[in-house]
N, C-alpha and C positions, 0 to 999 in steps of 0.2 A: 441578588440577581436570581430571576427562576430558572428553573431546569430548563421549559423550553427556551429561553432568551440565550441561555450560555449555549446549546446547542445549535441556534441559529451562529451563534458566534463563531463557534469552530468551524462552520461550515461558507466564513464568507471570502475564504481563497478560491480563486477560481479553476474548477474542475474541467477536467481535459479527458474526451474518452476516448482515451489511448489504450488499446490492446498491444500491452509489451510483455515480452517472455519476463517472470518474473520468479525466481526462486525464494521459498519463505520455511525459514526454520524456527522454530516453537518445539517447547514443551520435549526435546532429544528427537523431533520427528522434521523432514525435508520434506518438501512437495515442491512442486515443480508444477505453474498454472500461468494465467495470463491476466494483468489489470484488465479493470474492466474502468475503470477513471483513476485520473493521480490529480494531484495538486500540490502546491508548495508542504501543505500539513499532510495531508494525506496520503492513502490508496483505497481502493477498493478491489476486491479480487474472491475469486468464487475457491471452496477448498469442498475434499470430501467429506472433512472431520470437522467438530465442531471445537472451537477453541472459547475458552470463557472469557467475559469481556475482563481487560487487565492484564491479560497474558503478553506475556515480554517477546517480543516477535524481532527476529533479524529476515533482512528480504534486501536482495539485489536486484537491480530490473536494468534495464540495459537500454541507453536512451540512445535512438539514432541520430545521429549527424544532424539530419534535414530537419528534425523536430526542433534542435539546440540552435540549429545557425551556425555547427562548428566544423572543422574540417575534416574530424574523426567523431566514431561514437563515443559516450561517454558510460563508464559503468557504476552507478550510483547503490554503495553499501550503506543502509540504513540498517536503524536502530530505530523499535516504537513498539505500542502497544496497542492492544483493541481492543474497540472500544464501540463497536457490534457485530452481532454475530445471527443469522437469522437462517432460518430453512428457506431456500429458494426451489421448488422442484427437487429434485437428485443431489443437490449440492447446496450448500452453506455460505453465503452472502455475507464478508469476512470487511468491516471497516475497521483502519489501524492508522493513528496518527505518528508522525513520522518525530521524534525525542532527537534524534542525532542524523548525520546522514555524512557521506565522504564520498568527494568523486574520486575516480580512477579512471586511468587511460588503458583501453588494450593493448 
């Protein structure tokens, strides 16, 4: 399989451009930012620093009620890594596919 083909592949869950509060920890450092798309494998979310693709990323994002269909929000802790990482303007264009993930109720 070629690179571009596997990369078409990871990307055939379908994306949602949700701006949700999302906290993401990497490398002993937190930041505190907002998806800018999610999907079943993924996120996307903008950061100040640059992380290299591979880096072991934890991130919680906090899904509303209305979005799920459910009665309460949900709070979704994953476990992933990334796998781009680009200058956008001022900030760093941060793509991480999602390895593990566990909901929680507030």
């Amino acid at each position: 399989m070629t690179k571009s083909r596997d990369n078409a592949e990871r990307r055939n869950a379908q994306r949602f451009p949700l701006q949700l509060p999302l906290a993401v920890r990497a490398e002993a450092n937190q930041q505190r930012t907002q998806t800018q798309d999610i999907s079943a494998g993924g996120v996307m979310f903008y950061l100040d620093s640059h992380l290299a693709v591979g880096t072991a990323v934890e991130f919680t994002v906090l899904m509303p009620a209305a979005v799920l269909g459910t009665p309460q929000d949900v709070r979704v802790n994953c476990v992933g890594r990334v796998v781009r990482c680009r200058q956008q303007g001022q900030r760093r264009a941060v793509a991480a596919i999602i390895d593990e993930y566990q909901f929680e109720r507030p």
